[in-house]
C-alpha positions as CSV (number, residue, x, y, z in Angstrom):
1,X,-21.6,33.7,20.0
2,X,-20.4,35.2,23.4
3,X,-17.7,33.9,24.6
4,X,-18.5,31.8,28.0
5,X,-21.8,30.8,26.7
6,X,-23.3,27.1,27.3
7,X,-22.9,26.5,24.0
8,X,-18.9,28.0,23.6
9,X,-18.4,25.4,26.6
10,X,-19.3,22.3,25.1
11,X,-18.2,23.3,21.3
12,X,-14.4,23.6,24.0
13,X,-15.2,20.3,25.7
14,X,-15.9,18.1,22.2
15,X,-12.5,19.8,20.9
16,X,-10.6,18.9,24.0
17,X,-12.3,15.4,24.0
18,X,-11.5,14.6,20.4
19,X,-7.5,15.7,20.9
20,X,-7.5,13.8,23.4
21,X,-9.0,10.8,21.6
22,X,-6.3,11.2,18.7
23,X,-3.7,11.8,21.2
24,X,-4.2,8.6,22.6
25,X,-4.3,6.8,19.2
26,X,-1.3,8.3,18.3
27,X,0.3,7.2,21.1
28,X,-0.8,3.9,20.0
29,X,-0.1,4.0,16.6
30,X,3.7,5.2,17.7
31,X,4.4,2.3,20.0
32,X,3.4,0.1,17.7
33,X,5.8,1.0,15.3
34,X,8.5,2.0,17.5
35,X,8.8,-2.0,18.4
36,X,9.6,-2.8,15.0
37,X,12.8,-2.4,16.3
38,X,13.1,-4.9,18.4
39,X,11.1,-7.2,16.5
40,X,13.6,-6.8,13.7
41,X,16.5,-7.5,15.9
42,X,14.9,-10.9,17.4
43,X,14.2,-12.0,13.9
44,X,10.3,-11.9,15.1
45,X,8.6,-12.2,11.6
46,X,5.2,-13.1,12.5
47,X,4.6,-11.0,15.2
48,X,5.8,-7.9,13.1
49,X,3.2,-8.9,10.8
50,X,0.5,-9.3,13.0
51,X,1.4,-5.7,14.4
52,X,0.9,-4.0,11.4
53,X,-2.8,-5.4,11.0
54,X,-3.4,-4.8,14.8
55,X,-2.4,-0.9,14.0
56,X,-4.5,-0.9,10.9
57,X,-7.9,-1.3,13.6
58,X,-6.4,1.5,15.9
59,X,-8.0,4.3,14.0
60,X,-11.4,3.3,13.6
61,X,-11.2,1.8,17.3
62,X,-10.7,5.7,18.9
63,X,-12.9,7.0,16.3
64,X,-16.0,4.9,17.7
65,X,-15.0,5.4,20.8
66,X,-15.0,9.0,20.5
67,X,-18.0,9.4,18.5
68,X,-20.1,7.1,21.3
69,X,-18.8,9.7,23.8
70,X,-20.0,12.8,22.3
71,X,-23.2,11.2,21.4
72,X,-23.2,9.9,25.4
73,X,-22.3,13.1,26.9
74,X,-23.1,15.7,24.6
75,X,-26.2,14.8,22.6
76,X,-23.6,15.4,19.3
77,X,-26.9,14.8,16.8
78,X,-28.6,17.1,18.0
79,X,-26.0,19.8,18.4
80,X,-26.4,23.4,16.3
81,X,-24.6,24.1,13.3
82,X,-23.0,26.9,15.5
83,X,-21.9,24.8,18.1
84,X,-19.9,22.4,15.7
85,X,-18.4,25.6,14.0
86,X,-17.2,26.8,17.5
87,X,-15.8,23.6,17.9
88,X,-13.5,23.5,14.9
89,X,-12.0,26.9,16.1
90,X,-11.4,25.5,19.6
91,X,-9.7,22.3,18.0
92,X,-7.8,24.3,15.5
93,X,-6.4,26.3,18.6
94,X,-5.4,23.1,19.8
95,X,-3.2,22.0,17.1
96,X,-1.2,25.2,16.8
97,X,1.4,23.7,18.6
98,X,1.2,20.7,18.4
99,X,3.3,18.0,16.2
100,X,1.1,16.1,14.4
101,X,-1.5,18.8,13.1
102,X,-2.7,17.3,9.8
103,X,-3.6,13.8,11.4
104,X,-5.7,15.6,14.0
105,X,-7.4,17.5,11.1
106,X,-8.2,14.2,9.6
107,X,-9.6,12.5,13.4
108,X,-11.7,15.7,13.5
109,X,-13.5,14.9,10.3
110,X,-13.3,11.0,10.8
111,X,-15.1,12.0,13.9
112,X,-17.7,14.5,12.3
113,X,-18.6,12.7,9.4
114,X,-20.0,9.9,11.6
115,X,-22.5,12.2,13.0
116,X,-23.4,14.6,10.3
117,X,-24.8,14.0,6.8
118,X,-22.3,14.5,4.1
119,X,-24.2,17.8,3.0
120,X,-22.1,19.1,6.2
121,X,-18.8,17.6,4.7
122,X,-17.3,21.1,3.7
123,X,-15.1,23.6,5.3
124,X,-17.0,25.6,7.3
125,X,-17.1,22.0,9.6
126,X,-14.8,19.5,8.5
127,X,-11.1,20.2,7.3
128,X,-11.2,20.1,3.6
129,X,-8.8,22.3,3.9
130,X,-5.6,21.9,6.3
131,X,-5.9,24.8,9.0
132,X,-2.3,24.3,10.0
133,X,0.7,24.4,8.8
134,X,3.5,21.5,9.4
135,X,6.1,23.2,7.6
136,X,9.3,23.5,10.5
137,X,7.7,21.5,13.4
138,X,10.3,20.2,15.4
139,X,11.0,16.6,16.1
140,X,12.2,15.1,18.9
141,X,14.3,13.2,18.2
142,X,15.3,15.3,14.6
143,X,13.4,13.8,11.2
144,X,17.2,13.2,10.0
145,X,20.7,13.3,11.2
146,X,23.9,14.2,9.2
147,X,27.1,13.4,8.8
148,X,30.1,15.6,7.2
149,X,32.2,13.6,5.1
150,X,34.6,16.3,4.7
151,X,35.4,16.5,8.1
152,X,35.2,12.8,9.4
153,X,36.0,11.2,5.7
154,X,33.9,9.5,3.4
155,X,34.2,6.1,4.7
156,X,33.6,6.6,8.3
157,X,30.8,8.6,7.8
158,X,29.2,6.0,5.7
159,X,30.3,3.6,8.1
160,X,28.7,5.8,11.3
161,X,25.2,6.3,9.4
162,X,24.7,2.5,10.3
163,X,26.3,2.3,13.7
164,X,23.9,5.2,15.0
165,X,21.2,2.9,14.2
166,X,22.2,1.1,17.7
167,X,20.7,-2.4,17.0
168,X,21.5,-4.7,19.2
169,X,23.0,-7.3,16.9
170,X,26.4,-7.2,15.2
171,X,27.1,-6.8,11.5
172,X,28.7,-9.7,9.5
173,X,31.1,-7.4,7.8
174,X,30.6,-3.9,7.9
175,X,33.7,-2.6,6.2
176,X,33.2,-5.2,3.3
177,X,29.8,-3.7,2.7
178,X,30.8,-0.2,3.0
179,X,33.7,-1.4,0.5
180,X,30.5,-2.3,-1.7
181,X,28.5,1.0,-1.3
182,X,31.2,2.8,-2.1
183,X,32.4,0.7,-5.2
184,X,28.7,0.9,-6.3
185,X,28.4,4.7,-5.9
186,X,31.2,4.7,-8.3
187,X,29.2,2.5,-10.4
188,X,26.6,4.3,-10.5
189,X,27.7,7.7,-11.0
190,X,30.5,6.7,-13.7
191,X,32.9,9.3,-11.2
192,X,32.6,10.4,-8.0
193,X,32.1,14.2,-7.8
194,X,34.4,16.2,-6.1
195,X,33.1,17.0,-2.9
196,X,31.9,20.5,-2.3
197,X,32.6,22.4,1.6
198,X,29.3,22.1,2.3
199,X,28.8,18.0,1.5
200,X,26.4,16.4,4.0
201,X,24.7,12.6,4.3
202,X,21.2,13.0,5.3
203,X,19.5,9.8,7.0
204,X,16.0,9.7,8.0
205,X,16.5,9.1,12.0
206,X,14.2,5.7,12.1
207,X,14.6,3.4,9.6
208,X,11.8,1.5,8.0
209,X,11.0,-2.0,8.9
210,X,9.0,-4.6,6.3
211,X,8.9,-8.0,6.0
212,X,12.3,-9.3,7.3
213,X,14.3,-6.5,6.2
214,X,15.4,-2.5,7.7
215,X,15.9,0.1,5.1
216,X,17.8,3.2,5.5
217,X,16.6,6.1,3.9
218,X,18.9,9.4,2.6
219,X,20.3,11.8,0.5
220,X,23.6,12.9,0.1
221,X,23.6,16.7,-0.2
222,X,26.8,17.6,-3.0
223,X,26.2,21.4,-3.7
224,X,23.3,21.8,-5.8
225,X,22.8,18.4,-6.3
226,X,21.3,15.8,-4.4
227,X,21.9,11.9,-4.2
228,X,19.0,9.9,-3.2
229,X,19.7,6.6,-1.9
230,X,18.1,3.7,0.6
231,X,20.2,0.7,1.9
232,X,18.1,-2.8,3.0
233,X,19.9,-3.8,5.9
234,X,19.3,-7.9,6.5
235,X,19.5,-10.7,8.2
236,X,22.7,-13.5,8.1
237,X,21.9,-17.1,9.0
238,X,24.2,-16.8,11.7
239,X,21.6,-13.8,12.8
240,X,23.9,-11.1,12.1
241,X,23.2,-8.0,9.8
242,X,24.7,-6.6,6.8
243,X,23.6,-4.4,4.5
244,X,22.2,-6.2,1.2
245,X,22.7,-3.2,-1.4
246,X,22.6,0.0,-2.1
247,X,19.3,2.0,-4.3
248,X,19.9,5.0,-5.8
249,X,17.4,5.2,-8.7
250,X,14.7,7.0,-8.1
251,X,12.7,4.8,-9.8
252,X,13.6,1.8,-8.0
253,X,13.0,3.9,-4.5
254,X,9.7,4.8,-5.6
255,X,9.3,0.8,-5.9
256,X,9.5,0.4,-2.3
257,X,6.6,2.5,-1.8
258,X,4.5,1.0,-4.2
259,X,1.2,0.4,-2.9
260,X,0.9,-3.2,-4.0
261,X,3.7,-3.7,-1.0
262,X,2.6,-3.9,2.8
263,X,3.1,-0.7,4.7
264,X,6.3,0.6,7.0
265,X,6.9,0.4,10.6
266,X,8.3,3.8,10.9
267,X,9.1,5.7,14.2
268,X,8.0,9.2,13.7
269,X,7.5,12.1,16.4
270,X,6.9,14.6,13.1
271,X,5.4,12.3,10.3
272,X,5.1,15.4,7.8
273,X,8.7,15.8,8.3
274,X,9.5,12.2,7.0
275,X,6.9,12.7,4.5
276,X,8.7,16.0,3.5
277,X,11.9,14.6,3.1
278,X,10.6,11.6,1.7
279,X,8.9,13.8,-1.1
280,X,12.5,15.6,-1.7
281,X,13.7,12.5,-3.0
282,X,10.3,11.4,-4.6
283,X,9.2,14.6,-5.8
284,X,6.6,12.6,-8.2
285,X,5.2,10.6,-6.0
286,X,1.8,11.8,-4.4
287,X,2.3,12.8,-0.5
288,X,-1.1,11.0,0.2
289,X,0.7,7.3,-0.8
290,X,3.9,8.5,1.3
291,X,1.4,8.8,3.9
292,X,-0.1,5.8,3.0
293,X,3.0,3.8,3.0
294,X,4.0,5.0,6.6
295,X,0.6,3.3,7.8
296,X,-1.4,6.7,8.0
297,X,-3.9,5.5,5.5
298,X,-6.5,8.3,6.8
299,X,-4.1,10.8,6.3
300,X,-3.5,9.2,3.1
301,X,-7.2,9.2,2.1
302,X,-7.5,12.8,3.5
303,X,-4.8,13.8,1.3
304,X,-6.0,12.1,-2.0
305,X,-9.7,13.1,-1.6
306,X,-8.3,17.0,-1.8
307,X,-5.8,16.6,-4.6
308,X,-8.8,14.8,-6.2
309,X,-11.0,17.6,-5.7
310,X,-8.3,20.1,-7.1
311,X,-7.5,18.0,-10.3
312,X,-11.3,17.9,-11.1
313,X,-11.4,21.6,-10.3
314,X,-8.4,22.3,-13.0
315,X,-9.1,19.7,-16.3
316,X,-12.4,18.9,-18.0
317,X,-12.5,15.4,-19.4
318,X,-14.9,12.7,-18.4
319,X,-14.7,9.7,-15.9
320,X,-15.0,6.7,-18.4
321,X,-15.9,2.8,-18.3
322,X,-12.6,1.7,-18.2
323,X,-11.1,-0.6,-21.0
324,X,-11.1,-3.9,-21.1
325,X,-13.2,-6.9,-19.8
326,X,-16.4,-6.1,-17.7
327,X,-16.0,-7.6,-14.1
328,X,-18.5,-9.7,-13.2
329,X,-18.7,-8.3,-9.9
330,X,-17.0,-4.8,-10.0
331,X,-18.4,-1.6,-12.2
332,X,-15.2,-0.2,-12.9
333,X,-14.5,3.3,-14.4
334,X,-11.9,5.7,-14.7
335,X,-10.8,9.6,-15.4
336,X,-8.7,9.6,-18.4
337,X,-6.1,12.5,-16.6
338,X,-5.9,10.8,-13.4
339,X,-3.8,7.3,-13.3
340,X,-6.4,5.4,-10.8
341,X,-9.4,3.5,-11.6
342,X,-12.6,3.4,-9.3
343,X,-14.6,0.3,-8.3
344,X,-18.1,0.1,-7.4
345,X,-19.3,-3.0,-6.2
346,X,-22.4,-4.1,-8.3
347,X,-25.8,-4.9,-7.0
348,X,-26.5,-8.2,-8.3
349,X,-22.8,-10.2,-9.1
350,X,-22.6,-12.8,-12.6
351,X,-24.2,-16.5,-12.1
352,X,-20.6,-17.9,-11.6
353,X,-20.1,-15.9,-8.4
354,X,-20.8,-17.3,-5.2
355,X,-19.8,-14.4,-2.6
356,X,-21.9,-11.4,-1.5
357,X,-21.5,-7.8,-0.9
358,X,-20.2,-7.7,2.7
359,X,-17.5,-11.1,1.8
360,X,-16.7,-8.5,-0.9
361,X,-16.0,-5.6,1.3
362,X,-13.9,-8.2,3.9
363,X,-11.5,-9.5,1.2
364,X,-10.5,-6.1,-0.2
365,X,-10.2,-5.3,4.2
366,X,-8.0,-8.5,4.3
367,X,-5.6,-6.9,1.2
368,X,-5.0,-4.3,3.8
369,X,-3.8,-6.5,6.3
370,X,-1.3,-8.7,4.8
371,X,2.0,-8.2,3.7
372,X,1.2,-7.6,-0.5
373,X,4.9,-8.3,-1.5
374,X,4.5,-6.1,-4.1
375,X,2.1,-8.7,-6.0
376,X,-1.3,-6.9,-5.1
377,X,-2.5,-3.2,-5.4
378,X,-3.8,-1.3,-2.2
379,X,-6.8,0.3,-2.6
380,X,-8.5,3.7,-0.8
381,X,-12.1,2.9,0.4
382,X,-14.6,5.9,0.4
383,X,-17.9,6.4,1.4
384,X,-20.7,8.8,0.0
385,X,-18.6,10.5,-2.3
386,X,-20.1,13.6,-4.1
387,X,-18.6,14.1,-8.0
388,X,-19.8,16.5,-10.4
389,X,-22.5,14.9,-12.5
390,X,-21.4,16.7,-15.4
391,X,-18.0,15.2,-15.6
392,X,-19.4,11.8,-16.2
393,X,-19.9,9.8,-19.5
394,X,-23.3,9.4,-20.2
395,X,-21.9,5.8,-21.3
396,X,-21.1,5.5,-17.6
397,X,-24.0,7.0,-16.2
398,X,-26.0,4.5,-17.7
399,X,-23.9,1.8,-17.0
400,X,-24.3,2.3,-13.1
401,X,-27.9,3.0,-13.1
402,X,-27.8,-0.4,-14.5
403,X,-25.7,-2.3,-12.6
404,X,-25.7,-0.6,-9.3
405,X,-28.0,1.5,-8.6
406,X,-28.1,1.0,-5.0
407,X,-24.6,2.6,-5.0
408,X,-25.9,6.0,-6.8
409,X,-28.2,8.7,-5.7
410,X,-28.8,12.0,-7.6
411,X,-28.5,15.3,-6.1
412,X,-28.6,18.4,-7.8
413,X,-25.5,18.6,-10.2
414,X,-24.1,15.7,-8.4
415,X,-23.6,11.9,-8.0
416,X,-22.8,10.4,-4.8
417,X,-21.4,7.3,-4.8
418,X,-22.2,5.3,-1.8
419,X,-19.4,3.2,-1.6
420,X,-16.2,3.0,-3.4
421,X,-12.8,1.5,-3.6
422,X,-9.8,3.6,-5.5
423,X,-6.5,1.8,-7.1
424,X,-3.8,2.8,-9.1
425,X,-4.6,2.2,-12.8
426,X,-2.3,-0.6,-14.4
427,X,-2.9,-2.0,-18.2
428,X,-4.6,-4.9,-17.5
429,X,-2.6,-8.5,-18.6
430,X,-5.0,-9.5,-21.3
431,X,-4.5,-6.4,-22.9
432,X,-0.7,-6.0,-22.7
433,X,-0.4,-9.7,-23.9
434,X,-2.7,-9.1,-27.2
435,X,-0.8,-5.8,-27.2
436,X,2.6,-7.6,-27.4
437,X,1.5,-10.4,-29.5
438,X,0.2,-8.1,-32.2
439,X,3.7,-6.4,-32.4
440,X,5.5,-9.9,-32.5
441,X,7.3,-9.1,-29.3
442,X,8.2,-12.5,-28.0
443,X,10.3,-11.2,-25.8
444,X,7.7,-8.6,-24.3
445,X,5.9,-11.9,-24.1
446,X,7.9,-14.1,-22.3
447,X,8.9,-11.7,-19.7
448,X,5.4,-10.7,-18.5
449,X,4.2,-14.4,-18.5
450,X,7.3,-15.4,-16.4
451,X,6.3,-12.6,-14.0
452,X,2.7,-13.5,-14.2
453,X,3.8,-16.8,-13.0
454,X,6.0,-15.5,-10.2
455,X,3.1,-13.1,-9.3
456,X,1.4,-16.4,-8.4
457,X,3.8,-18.0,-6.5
458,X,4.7,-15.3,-4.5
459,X,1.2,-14.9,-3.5
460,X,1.1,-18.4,-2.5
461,X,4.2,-18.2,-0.3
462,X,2.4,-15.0,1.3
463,X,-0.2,-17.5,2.2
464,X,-2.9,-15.9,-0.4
465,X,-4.7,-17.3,-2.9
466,X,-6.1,-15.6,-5.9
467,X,-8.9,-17.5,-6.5
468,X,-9.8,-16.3,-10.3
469,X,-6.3,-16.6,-12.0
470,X,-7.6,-15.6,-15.4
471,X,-5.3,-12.7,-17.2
472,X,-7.7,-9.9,-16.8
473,X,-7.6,-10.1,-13.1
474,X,-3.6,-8.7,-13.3
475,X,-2.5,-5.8,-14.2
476,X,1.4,-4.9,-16.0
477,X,3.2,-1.5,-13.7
478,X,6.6,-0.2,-13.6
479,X,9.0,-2.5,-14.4
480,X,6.9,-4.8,-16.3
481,X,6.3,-6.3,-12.7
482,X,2.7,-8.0,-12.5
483,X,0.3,-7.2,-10.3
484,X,-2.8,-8.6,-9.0
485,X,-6.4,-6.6,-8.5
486,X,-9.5,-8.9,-8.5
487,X,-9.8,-9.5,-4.8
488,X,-13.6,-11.4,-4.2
489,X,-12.2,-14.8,-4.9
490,X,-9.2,-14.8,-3.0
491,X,-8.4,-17.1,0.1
492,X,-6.0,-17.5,2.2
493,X,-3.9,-20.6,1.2
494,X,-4.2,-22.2,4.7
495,X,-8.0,-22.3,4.1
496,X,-7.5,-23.6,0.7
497,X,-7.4,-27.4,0.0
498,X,-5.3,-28.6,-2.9
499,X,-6.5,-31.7,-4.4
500,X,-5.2,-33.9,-7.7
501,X,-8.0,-35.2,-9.8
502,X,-8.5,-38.7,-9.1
503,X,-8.7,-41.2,-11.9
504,X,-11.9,-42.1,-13.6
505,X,-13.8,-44.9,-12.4
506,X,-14.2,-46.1,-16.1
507,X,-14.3,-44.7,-19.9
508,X,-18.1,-43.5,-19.8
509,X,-17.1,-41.8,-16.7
510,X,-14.0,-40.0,-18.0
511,X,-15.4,-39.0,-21.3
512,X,-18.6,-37.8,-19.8
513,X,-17.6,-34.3,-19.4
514,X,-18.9,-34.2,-16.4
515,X,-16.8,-34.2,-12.8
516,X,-16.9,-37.9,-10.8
517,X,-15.5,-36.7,-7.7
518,X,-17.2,-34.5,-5.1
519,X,-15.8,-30.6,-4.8
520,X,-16.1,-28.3,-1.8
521,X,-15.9,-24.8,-2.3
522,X,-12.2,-24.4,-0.7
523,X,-11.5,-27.6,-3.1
524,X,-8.6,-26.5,-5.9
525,X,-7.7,-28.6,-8.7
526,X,-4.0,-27.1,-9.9
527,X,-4.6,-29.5,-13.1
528,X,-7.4,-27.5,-14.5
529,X,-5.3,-24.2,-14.3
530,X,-3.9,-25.0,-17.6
531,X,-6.9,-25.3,-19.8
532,X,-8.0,-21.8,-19.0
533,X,-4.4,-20.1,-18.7
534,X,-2.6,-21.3,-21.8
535,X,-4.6,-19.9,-24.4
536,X,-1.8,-19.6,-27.3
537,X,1.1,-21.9,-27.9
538,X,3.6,-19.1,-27.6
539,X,1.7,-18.4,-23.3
540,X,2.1,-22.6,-22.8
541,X,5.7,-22.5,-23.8
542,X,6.6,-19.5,-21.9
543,X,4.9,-20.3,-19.0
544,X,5.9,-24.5,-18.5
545,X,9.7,-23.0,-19.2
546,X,9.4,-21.4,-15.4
547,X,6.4,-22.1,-13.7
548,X,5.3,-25.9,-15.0
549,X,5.4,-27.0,-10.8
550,X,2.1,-24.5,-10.4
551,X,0.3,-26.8,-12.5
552,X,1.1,-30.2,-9.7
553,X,-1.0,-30.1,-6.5
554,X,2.1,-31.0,-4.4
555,X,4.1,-27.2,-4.9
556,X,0.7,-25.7,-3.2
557,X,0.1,-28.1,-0.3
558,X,4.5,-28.4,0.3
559,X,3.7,-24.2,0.2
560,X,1.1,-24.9,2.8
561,X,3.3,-26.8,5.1
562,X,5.6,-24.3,5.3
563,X,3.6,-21.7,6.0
564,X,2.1,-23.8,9.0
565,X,5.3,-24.4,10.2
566,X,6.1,-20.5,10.2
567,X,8.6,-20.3,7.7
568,X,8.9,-16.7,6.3
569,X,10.2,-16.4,2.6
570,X,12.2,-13.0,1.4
571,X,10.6,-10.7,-0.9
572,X,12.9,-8.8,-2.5
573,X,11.7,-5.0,-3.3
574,X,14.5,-4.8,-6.5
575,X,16.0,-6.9,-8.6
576,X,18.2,-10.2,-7.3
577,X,21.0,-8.7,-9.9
578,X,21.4,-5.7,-7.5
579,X,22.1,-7.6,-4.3
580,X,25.9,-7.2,-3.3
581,X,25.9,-11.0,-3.0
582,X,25.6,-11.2,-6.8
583,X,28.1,-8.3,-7.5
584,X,31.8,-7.4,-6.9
585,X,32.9,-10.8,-6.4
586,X,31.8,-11.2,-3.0
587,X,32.4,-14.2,-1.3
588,X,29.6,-13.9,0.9
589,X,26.7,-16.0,0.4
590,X,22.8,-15.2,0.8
């Protein structure tokens, strides 16, 4: 195509007008988070909440608004396969520079795909590749600071990691809680090592805001060796801070970006530079959930749709009906190599269910949007998603040509799925609790039923309601911690109402077997949960030991209140044991 032509003009103009469009959401997207600050320090819990489901409708806010403009002013339907080529190479030119390349990519094809028919959605249009690099952008300010223990000590650099934070409150006690960091380092490693000339403490610049809590996030660079490490720094009730422990198990920091938790506020001028130091810590966990966790869920999605595509490309078993009980609304199927299930909402839902495809798709939105405390798994939402037909069961095949064939069509040697939803896979609760109970593990027993019980209550205090509390809803992850997944029965509690069952009006009507009081749909009887939940003996005395009040209507409506009255409980992302309040002696109290 010459250059200057009509068309090379408006393939330039749709590639400036889309940076500019992401440009603008990032701007967005950064102010948002940059005021978790501030929000933190005034002890606004609410409003920090509501932010982070205001910036989850940012994205697909500029997306529309772009795609109506180049439909407005450029007739984008009807444009030539040339001219949208052109335009890629115009828009890569304009992210050479520029600091958050791999988000634009993903804007580009948000864009794109909203216009074109997925038999488009490859690289010669779309980025299914990244086209730039974000290896050694730099930040302003720097991803990380560091500190040099060797020159200004060990304690006053530990000390000066949270004073360069600059909140604007004061700390309870800092040196008593560097006393503890230090005395838990010791702890932890057994010895400290001798320091090497070149020891450094590396802290991500911004720290990451959740719930009610900051964390700081770092390494400590020893030689060779590096010393991962993140320290939640809370609030007093006098309103001062202190810090509440120290984590330095990887497995424990991995925790904090599970994707059943809500997602960071995180100040970033270079996200792939948090992400890359992130991942130096983390080096399991996949960059698409870091991404995830930071808020960037398209760049998330981006990410996991290609290491998808790679993993298929590189192993050669078959996506599966996934064990255990068939949903009643959700086909549900999985790839034996790959630890995530996928969901497919069905085309006709079991008699019991009352709720249709689109309440369906808005509860699994409203997962997104509420703080998860580490009690519900996060899903990615795709559309029109292209497999290999080959690399399905014929079990499974069958199975959605049964149940939803509206969400299938056929082309060529593949299956596009119209709509799905993507979670991390767990072992669902039934099956872990059989499992257990085969193997006379009443210990196994009673710890997963006391955390299926505190899965529950949590929600509630979260102001969600599962709805269907049966075991096969909840899945057992790391840590034996329980997790909820069934999302088209859940409420929010505030909607819910929480009733007792009256007394019978007389003997005919109480052994009738049939209900003699009225029931709304919101109506929820916490009497009944028993029948259904305490199948064994064993489950009814574990379960009454810790959790007997979730049975009596009055812990869910004096939950209700509270919520009302904009009380905010803490969620804890590790265990109580580790808090320095429960450690060392300390006289401080939480």
């Amino acid at each position: 195509m010459p250059v200057g032509s009509q068309d090379d003009l408006i393939a330039e103009s749709i590639a400036n007008v889309l940076v500019e469009g992401f440009n603008k959401h990032y701007c967005l997207f950064r102010e948002s988070s940059a005021r978790a600050k501030q929000r933190f320090e005034e002890a606004r819990w609410q409003e920090g909440q509501q932010a982070i489901k205001n910036r989850i409708q940012f994205y697909d806010d500029r997306v529309r608004a772009k795609t109506e403009r180049l439909r407005r002013e450029f007739n984008a339907d009807s444009l030539s396969d040339a001219v949208w080529q052109r335009a890629k190479l115009h828009y890569i030119g304009l992210l050479i520079n520029h600091k958050q390349p791999e988000l634009g990519e993903t804007f580009f094809n948000s864009v794109f795909c909203m216009i074109r028919h997925r038999t488009y959605f490859h690289n010669d249009f779309i980025f299914v590749r990244s086209a730039v690099s974000t290896e050694y952008i730099v930040s302003n300010p720097p991803a990380y600071r560091c500190y040099y223990p060797n020159v200004a000590g060990v304690r006053a650099s530990i000390r000066q990691v949270f004073i360069d934070f600059q909140w604007a409150l004061e700390f309870e006690d800092l040196e008593r809680d560097v006393d503890f960091i230090l005395r838990s380092i010791e702890s932890h490693l057994g010895t400290i090592p001798a320091p090497r000339s070149n020891l450094q403490i590396q802290v991500l610049t911004s720290a990451f805001y959740r719930n009610k809590g900051a964390y700081v996030i770092g390494r400590v660079v020893n030689s060779a060796v590096d010393y991962p490490f993140t320290v939640p720094v809370l609030h007093s009730a006098e309103g001062k801070l202190y810090l509440d422990t120290i984590i330095m198990d990887v497995g424990r920091i991995r925790a904090l970006f599970s994707l059943s938790r809500a997602y960071f506020m995180v100040d970033m001028d270079v996200p792939s530079g948090y992400v890359q130091f992130l991942g130096s810590i983390m080096p399991n966990k996949p960059h698409s959930e870091l991404y995830t966790m930071l808020g960037l869920g398209k760049q998330g999605k981006t990410l996991f749709y290609r290491d998808l595509i790679f993993h298929l490309h590189h192993s050669s078993d078959q996506f599966i009906v996934a064990p255990g009980i068939r949903g009643l609304v959700m086909l549900v199927f999985t790839l034996p190599s790959l630890p995530y299930v996928f969901k497919v909402i069905k085309d006709v839902f079991g008699s019991t269910k009352e709720v249709d495809h689109e309440t369906v798709r808005r509860k699994y939105q409203l997962v997104k949007q509420v703080d998860r405390v580490g009690r519900m798994a996060d899903t990615l939402e795709f559309s029109k998603v292209a497999l290999p037909r080959k690399r399905f069961s014929q079990e499974l095949i069958d199975e959605i040509f049964r149940e939803a064939p509206a969400q299938l069509e056929e082309d060529g040697e593949e299956l596009v799925i119209e709509h799905l939803y993507i979670e991390r896979r767990m072992e669902p609760l039934n099956i872990y609790l059989d499992r257990v109970e085969k193997a006379g593990r009443d210990d196994l027993l009673g710890d997963v039923v006391r955390e299926y019980g505190n899965a529950i209550r949590e929600l509630a205090f979260a102001n969600i309601f599962p709805g269907d509390l049966l075991w096969k809803n909840f899945g057992v992850a790391h840590f034996g911690r329980v997790v909820f997944y069934d999302y088209d029965e859940i409420e929010l509690m505030t909607d819910c109402k929480f009733r007792r069952i009256p007394p019978a009006p007389n003997f005919e009507a109480e052994m009738s077997g049939e209900v003699w009081y009225s029931v709304s749909r919101l109506d929820v009887f916490p009497e009944e949960f028993a029948t259904f939940l305490l199948v064994s003996d064993k489950i009814r005395d574990a379960f009454t030991r810790h959790h007997a009040d979730l049975f009596d209507a009055a812990f869910w409506q004096n939950t209700q209140e509270q919520i009302r009255q904009g009380v905010m409980q803490d969620f804890f992302p590790y265990p109580e044991s580790m808090r320095f309040c429960n450690g060392f002696g300390s006289g401080r109290s939480s």
